[in-house]
NUMI-23577 format. One record per residue (C-alpha): x, y, z. Coordinates in steps of 0.02 Angstrom, whole numbers, plus 50000, padded with zeros to 5 digits. Example, Ala and Ser with C-alpha at 12.3 -4.5 7.8 and 13.67 -1.06 7.14 Angstrom:
506154977550390 506844994750357 
//
This chain:
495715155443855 495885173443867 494445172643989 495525163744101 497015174744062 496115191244117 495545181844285 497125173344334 498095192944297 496555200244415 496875187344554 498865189944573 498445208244569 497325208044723 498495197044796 500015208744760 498895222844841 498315212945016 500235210645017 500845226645008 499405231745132 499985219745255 501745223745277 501325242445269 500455237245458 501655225545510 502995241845487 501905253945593 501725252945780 499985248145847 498965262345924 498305255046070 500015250646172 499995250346382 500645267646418 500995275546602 501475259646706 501665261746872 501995247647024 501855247747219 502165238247354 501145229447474 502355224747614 500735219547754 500155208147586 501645203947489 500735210647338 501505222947183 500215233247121 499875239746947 499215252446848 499225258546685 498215266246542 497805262946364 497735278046247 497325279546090 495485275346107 494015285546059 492685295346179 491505282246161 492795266446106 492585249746213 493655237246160 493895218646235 495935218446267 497315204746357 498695210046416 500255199346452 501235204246612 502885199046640 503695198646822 505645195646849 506575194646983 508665200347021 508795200946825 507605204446712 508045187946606 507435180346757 505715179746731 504815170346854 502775175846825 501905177246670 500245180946671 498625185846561 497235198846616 495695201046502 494425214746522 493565228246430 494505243846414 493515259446383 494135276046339 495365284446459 495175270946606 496475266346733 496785246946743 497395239246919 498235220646931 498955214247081 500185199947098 500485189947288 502375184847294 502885169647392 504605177647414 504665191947537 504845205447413 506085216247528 507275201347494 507685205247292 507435216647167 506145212947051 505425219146868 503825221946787 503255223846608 501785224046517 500985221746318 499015220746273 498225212246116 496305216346032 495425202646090 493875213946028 492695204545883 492525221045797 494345220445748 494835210045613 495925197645623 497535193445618 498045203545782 499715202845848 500255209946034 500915227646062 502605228846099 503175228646275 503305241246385 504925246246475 505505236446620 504715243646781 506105240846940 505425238047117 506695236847256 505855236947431 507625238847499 507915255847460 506505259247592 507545248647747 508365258347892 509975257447947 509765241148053 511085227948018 510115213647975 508195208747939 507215195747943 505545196847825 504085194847791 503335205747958 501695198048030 501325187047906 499595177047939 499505159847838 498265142947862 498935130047960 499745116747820 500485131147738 501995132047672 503215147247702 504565157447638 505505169847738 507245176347722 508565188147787 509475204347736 511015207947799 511945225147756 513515217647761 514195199447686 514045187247828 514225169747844 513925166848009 512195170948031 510935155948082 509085157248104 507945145848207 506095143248209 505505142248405 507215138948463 507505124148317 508585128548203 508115130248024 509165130747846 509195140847676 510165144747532 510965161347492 509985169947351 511655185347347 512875186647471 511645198947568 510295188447555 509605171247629 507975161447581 507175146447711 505775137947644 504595131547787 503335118347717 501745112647819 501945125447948 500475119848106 499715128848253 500765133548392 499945147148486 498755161948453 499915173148479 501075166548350 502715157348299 504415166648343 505835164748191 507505174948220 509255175148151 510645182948221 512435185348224 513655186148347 513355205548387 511385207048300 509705199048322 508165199448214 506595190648199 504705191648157 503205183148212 502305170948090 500605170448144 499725150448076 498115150048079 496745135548118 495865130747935 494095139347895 492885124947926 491035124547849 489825128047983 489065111948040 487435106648091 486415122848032 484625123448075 483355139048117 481715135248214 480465145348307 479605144148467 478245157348444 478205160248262 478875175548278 480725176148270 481835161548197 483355155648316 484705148348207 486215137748269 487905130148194 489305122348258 490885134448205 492265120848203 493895125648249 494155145448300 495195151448177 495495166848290 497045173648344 497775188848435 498235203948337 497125197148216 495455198148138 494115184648209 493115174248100 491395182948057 489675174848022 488425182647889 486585176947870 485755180447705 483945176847655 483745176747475 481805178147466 481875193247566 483555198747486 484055204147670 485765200847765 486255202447955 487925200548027 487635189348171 488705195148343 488785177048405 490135161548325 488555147948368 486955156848347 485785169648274 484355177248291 483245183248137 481585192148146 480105183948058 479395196447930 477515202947976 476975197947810 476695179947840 478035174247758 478105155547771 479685148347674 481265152947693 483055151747625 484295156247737 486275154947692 487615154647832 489255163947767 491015159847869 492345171047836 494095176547888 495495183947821 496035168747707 494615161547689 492545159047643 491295145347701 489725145847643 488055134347700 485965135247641 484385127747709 482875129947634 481165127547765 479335130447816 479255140847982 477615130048035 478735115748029 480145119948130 478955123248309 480285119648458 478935124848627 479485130648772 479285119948912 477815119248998 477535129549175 476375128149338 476855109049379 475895104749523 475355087449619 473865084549720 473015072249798 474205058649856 473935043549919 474905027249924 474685020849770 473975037049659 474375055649637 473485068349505 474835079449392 474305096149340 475415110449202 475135124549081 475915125848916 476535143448817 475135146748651 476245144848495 475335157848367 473575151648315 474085133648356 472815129248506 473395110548529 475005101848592 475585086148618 476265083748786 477175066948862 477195062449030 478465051749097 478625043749282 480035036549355 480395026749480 481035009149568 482025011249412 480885009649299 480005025349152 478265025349117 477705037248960 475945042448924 475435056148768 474275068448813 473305080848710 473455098548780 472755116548750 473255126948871 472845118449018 472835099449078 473015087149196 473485068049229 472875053249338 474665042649397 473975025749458 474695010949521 475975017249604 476875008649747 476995015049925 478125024150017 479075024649844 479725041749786 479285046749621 479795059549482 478505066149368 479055078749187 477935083849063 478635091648909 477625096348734 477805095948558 476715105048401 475495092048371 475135095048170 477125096248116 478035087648250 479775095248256 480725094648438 480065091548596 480165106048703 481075104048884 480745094649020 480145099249181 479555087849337 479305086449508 479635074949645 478535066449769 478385051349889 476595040949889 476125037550075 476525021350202 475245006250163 475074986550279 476404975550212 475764963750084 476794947950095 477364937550271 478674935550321 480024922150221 480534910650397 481354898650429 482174887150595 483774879350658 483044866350795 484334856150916 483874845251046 484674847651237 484324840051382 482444835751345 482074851851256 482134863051090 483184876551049 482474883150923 483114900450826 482104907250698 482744917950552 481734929250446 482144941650290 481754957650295 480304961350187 480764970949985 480464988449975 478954984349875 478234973350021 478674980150170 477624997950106 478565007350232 479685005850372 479724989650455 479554995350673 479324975950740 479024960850712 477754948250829 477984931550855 476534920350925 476984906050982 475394891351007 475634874451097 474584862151004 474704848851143 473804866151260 472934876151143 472634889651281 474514890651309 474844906751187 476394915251215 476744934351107 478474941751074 478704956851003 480384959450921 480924976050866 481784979550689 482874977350641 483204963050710 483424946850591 482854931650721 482644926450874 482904910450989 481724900851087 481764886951216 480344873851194 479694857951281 479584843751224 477544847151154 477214852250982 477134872050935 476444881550800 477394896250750 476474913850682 477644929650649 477184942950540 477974961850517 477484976550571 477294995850508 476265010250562 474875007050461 474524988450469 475434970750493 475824957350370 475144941550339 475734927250453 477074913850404 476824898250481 477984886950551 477754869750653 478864861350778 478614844350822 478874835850971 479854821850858 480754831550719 481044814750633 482304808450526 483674811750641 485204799950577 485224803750413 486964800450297 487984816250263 488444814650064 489924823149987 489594837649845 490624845649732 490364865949685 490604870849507 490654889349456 488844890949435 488694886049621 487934867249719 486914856749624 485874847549742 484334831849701 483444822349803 482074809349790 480534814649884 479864802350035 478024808050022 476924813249896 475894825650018 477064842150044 476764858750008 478754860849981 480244860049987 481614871250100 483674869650074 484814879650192 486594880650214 487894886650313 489764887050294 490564878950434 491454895450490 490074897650664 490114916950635 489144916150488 487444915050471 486024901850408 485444903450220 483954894750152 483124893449985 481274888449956 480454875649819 478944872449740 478344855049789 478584848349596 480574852749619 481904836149666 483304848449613 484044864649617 485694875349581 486144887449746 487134899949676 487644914149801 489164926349794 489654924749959 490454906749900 492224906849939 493654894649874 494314884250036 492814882950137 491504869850188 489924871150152 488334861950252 486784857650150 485334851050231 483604847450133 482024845550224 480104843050145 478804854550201 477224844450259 475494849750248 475434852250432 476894864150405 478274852550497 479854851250415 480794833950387 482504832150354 482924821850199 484774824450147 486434831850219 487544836750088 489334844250134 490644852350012 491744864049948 491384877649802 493174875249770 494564865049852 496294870549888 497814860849941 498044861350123 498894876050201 499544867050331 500214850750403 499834842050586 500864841750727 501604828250729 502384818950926 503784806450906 503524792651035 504414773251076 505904779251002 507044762350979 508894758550907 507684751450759 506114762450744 505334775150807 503254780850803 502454794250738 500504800650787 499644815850775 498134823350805 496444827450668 496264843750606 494674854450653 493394855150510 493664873950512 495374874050453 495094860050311 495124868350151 494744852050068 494094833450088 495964824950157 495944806150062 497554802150188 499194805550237 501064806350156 502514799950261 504054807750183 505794801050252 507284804750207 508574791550276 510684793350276 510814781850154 509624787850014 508894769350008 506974768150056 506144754250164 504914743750128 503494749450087 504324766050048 504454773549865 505754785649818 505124802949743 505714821049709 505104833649779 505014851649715 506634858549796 507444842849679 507714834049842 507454814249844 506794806149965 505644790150035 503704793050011 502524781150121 500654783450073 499304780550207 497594778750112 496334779550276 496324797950317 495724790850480 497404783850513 498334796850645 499874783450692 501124776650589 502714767850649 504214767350559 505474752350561 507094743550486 507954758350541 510014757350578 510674760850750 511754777450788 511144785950646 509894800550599 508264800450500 507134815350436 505234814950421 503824822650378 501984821950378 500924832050264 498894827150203 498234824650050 496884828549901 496174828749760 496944845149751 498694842449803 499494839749967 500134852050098 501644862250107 503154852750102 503974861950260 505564858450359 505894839750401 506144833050572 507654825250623 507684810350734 509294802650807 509174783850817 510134780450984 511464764150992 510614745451012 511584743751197 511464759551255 509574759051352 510564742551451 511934754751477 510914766251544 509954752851656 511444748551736 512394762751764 511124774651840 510694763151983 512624764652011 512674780952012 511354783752140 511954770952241 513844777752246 512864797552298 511954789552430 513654781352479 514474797652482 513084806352556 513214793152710 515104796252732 514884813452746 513604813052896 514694799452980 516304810652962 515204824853046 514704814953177 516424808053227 517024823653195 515704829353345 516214816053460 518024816053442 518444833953390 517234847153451 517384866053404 518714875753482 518544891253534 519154904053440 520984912553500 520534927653391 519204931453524 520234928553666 519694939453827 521384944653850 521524951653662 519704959753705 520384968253844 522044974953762 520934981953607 519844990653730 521264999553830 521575009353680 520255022453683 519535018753867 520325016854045 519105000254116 519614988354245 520944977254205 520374959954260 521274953954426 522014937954419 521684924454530 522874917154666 523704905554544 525134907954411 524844910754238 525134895554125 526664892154024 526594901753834 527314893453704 528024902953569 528234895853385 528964905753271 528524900353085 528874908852905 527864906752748 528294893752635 528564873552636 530164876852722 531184887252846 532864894052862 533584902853003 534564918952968 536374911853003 536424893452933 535324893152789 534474877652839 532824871152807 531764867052958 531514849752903 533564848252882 533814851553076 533244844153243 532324853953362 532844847353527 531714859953629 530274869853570 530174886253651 529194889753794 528834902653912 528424899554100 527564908854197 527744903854374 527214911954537 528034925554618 528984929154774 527684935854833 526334922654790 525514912654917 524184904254813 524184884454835 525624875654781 526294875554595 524954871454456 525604855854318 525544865354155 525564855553991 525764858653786 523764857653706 524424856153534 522514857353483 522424872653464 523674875853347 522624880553206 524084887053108 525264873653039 524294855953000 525904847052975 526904851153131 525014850353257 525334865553324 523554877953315 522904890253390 524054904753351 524014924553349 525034932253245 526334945553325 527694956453261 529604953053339 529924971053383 530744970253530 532594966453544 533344953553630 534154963453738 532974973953793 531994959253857 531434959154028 530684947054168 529074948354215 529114949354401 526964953954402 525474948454307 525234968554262 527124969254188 526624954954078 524814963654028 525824981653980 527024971553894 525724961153784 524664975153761 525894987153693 526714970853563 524964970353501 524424988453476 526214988853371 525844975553287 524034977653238 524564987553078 524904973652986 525714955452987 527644954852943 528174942952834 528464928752973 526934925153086 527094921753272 526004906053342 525594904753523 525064889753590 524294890653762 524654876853892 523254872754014 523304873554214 522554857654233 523484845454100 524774835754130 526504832354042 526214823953866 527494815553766 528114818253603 528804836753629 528644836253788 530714833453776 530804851153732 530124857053916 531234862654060 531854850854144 531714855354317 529734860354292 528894864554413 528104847554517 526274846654472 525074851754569 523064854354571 522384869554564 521074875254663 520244884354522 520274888154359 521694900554308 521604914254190 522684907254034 523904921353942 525094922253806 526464932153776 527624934153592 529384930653554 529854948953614 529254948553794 530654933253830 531894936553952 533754930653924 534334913753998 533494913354192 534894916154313 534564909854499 534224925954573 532924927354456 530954929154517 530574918254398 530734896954408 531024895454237 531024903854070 531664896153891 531694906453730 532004905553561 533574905853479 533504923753411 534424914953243 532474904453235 531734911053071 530044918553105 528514911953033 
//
């Protein structure tokens, strides 16, 4: 018991003591406190810097230590980093930290401190951290000019994906600053009322030279240039081979280029870790390293990418006698060619102390690659067989290291052309044979020969032509290329056929072809085919068991184009004929012949058809003929082969009557412009007539006739109208034309029977317009001639009739119509002889009313129109036949101006008539007594103004009556 008593007072008396001992160090400061802080600013890097020392420590003292740094920013309760840095601190050593800021640190004001703890295991625990040092303020502010405003960070270079922070200083409190990114406006928040922050997140490649960002104000502008970067990729595809075992070529594929301008480019490092050496290649994509003298054989070689932000790294790990790349071979050469073989000769490049290769040789040509191996030192050569004539060829060679095969080397060839050989195959021929006027046409076709046969260019072709009935009868054509056929005129005999081609080193074989002087087989059925898209299929049963063939041409029926054929093996009854010149819409011939054993071809089948039909394009012309009051008929003509683009089954009749109500025989249908109408259906496509009946009288019908098949029918195009004329009106029209010719030739024979009596009974008069007397008195004005002298008897009597215009006439002092009053006496004029006269006794002169051509009504004619210038009173006689001239000659030259309103008529009275009744009451009545003259007298005429007042009986003259100067004139 007291045992346990002295041990339990020992215990709480060690315990008291390790108490006392521990809050003795608690009170006293550590020794070994961060002393002399001191922090910079990166502004290219965005990075503070520290430094600081530890004192305390002994010469030789190395002591593990952490130290807690604390980073604030505006306020120093704002801490926004806190970080711990281990590492061994010896005795008076300067420790450096650096810390990257996201936030431009010319934006705020920041604050650093700092406190270590022993990490060390030579110091006991429990360890406790230093106290902290004083707060350390960096403001990268202070360092600004005097500019206005900033925009921060400057230059900054960042990986594309990035995100960004930038900001603005202003030296004065604005609010009405805005800042864009590459003219797109971006937005912050306001850190102080200097200060703005804009965050840019996943920032990508714009251009090397950078991304513009500005703010500005309404007097300022500021801005920096962002530079974005393309990401560091791994190098791809690294590999190093040699080619001569002496230096190593390595190549990579770089990825993006991260480079940009103002900026460092990527670099590529290549580090062999056997050899411990590095080189700093001058090339993004390849690198050459020297292969040490020592025989080194494996190597590990590491490709290092680098840039300013970031590190790619890549290894291989190889034996240099595996990785032999040769260089191509040299020298090609070819000798010895002929038309169907060449020799190939080369040299390779020696690859170190390897004395074999393995080379391949490759030909190509007519499309096609032929490879052969070959085992090569330094020099070899190669037989090319089997080659083709006249065919150009191209020959490589290229080698490989024959132990470790790695890469072939290059290639490298030559060309060359074998030479011209005979053509191998005949001819493929065949004939077109017609019949005319006891003879054969016959036109042979031939193909040209393939490439492959022909073994050069084809220069003719001959064509022997043998009469079997005259085998001495031998006739050669020689047809140059490159002509396809030719066309010959036979008799009636059989003739063998031999052409064969031509080239400058040999002919062909012959193809053989027999005419007969029967072809055979001549009416033979044409069948109808259909085409399918895989072309014709065509059978047929054969006639004979002895035939070397078979032979199936075709032609469409367009005569421009040209005959096809196809030949068959003698065990075919069917084939497919497929060709691409098949077009939809036209007609195809097929004709199938067997091929005898004598060569002579026999026609077993016609086939005809389309690859593909099509509705007709077109419908016929259709004539409208016997047109009745109750039908009418309709024909038209067959339509050429040529223009049928498909087998017509027969014929629509489509009529479309005023009444909407088909005809027998009719069916009513729509058509597809909604219109009804009457559909007849003619089911012989042979059938070109078609009359239509039951129709009404005086009305209208339209029609139209289109074809067709299986296809469809043609176009549905604008009707025809035809008028159905009345049921009396072609009786009508029977009657009354024969009337109307009669009643013309009636009218026609009245006519020539009034010109005729007209003839007889009134013949021409002559004209008083072209009197001689007017002649002469027109010709007196501009000439002195002759005046006529008149004969020895007295001028005629002159009527003178004065008329006025209009149905009626008034004279000047009564105001009476003409027809109102009664002329008792027309006016006349008398001319009778002289004192002097002593001519035969006095002529009996008489009115002619014929020639009064003036007035129908009153008979008078005859006239010529004079003006009444001459007073009454100034009227004179005529005592001479040259008084009476002057006097008419001046009254007409006055009165050839124009004609007054009134006309004047005269109406001459002949010599030789005698007195007529009617107005014959109006003469004189004490004429003179009639008398015969001896000849015929010169007849005169005078107008109204020549008249003399009333005759007195000492006048010269017998007898003179005038007018009534109150007579209207006319």
């Amino acid at each position: 018991m007291a045992l346990f008593a002295v041990v339990q007072a020992a215990f709480l008396l060690t315990l008291l003591s390790f108490r006392t001992y521990q809050s003795e160090v608690l009170s006293e400061p550590l020794p070994w406190t961060p002393e002399s802080l001191e922090v910079s600013i990166n502004s290219a890097q965005q990075c503070l810097y520290l430094q600081w020392r530890v004192h305390n420590l002994t010469h030789h003292q190395e002591l593990k230590m952490v130290f807690q740094i604390e980073i604030s920013r505006i306020e120093t309760s704002n801490v926004i980093w806190v970080e711990n840095y281990s590492i061994p601190v010896t005795w008076n050593q300067v420790l450096h930290w650096s810390w990257e800021s996201k936030l431009p640190l010319e934006c705020v004001t920041h604050f650093v401190r700092i406190r270590s703890l022993v990490a060390d295991a030579s110091i006991p625990e429990p360890r406790f951290w230093s106290n902290w040092s004083s707060w350390e303020e960096v403001d990268a502010q202070k360092s600004l000019g005097q500019d206005p405003l900033f925009v921060f960070p400057k230059d900054k270079l960042v990986e594309e994906g990035s995100n960004v922070t930038i900001c603005y200083v202003s030296r004065s409190p604005e609010s009405n600053i805005s800042c864009a990114m590459e003219d797109v406006p971006i937005h912050g928040k306001r850190l102080s009322p200097n200060v703005s922050v804009f965050i840019l997140n996943d920032v990508r490649f714009i251009r090397e030279t950078g991304t513009n960002i500005y703010c500005l104000n309404p007097s300022n502008m500021s801005g920096i240039i962002l530079y974005v970067s393309k990401v560091l990729e791994e190098p791809k595809d690294f590999s190093c081979e040699t080619q001569d075992l002496k230096s190593l070529n390595c190549t990579w594929d770089p990825g993006h280029d991260t480079t940009l301008r103002h900026q460092s480019s990527q670099r590529y490092t290549l580090f062999e870790s056997f050899s411990g050496k590095t080189k700093l290649c001058e090339h993004k994509k390849w690198c050459h390293w020297q292969v040490a003298p020592d025989s080194q054989e494996t190597y590990n070689l590491t490709l290092t990418a680098e840039n300013q932000l970031r590190r790619r790294s890549v290894s291989i790990l190889f034996n240099l006698t595996h990785r032999v790349h040769p260089m191509k071979p040299f020298n090609v050469f070819l000798k010895s060619i002929s038309a169907t073989n060449a020799t190939m000769t080369w040299k390779v490049h020696p690859v170190g102390n390897y004395s074999t290769l393995l080379c391949q040789v490759a030909l190509h040509g007519e499309g096609k690659v032929i490879q052969h191996n070959v085992s090569v030192k330094v020099k070899s050569q190669y037989f090319l067989s089997e080659l083709e004539p006249v065919t150009e060829y191209v020959t490589r060679v290229r080698c490989a290291a024959a132990n470790h095969f790695w890469k072939w080397s290059e290639w490298i060839g030559q060309t060359f052309t074998t030479l011209e050989a005979a053509p191998s195959e005949a001819p493929d021929v065949w004939r077109n044979v017609k019949s005319v006027l006891g003879s054969h046409i016959v036109t042979l076709f031939w193909r040209p020969l393939s490439k492959s046969h022909a073994h050069g260019k084809i220069l003719f072709y001959n064509v022997v032509i043998e009469n079997l009935d005259k085998p001495s009868s031998v006739k050669l054509l020689s047809i140059p290329a490159p002509a396809n056929g030719t066309e010959l005129t036979l008799d009636q005999c059989s003739y063998q056929i031999h052409v064969t081609a031509n080239n400058s080193v040999g002919t062909s074989p012959a193809s053989i072809i027999v005419i007969s002087r029967d072809p055979g087989n001549k009416n033979v059925e044409e069948g109808r085919i259909q085409g399918t898209e895989d072309g014709f299929s065509l059978s047929w049963k054969p006639q004979s068991g002895d035939v070397i063939g078979y032979v199936v041409d075709w032609y469409p029926q367009d005569p421009r184009c040209q005959l096809q054929w196809k030949n068959l093996d003698p065990n075919t009854t069917s084939t497919v004929i497929r060709s691409d010149a098949f077009r939809p819409g036209i007609r195809y011939n097929f004709r199938i012949y067997e091929i005898s054993t004598e060569r002579i071809a026999y026609l077993l089948e016609k086939k005809t058809g389309y690859a593909q039909e099509l509705a007709p394009s077109e419908n016929p012309q259709v004539a409208v003929s016997n047109l009745t009051s109750h039908s009418f008929s309709l024909s038209w003509k067959d339509y050429s082969t040529d223009s049928q683009s498909s087998f017509i089954q027969g014929y629509h009749v489509y009529l479309k009557p005023k009444e909407e109500q088909c005809h027998p025989g009719f069916e009513k249908v729509v058509l597809s412009d909604d219109s009804v109408c009457c559909q007849y259906k003619i089911d012989n496509p042979e059938q070109k007539t078609f009359v239509v009946e039951n129709l009404q009288p005086e009305s209208f019908y339209e029609f139209l006739v289109t074809p067709y098949t299986s296809v469809g029918e043609g176009p549905h195009d604008a009707f025809t109208k035809v008028t159905i004329p009345d049921e009396y009106s072609h009786v009508l029209i029977r009657i009354i034309l024969p009337m109307i010719f009669c009643l013309l030739l009636l009218m026609v024979l009245c006519y020539l029977t009034s010109q005729w009596m007209k003839e007889k009974c009134y013949p021409d008069i002559p004209d008083p317009y072209k009197s001689s007397v007017l002649s002469l008195i027109k010709y007196k004005e501009n000439h002195h001639p002759t005046i006529m002298n008149v004969n020895d008897c007295v001028p005629d009597a002159i009527e003178v009739v004065n008329k006025l215009e209009g149905s009626k006439i008034q004279f000047l002092g009564a105001r009476k119509s003409l027809t109102e009053m009664e002329f008792t006496k027309p006016a006349y004029l008398y001319l009778l002889p002289t004192e002097n006269y002593s001519g035969p006794g006095p002529c009996i002169c008489f009115e002619n009313f014929t020639y009064n051509q003036a007035a129908s009504d009153s008979g008078s004619c005859g006239h010529v129109p004079v003006l009444l210038k001459t007073p009454p009173s100034q009227l004179a006689l005529l005592t001479s036949p040259e008084n009476l001239l002057k006097t008419l000659e001046q009254n007409y030259v006055n009165s050839s101006g124009g004609s007054p309103a009134g006309e004047t008529s005269l109406n001459y009275v002949s010599q030789l008539a005698s007195h007529m009744s009617g107005d014959k009451d109006s003469l004189p009545t004490n004429p003179p007594g009639p008398a015969l003259c001896s000849e015929y007298r010169t007849q005169m005429a005078v107008s109204l103004g020549l008249a003399s007042p009333s005759p007195s009986e000492n006048s010269s003259l017998s007898s003179v009556t005038l007018l009534d100067q109150g007579e209207p004139r006319r």
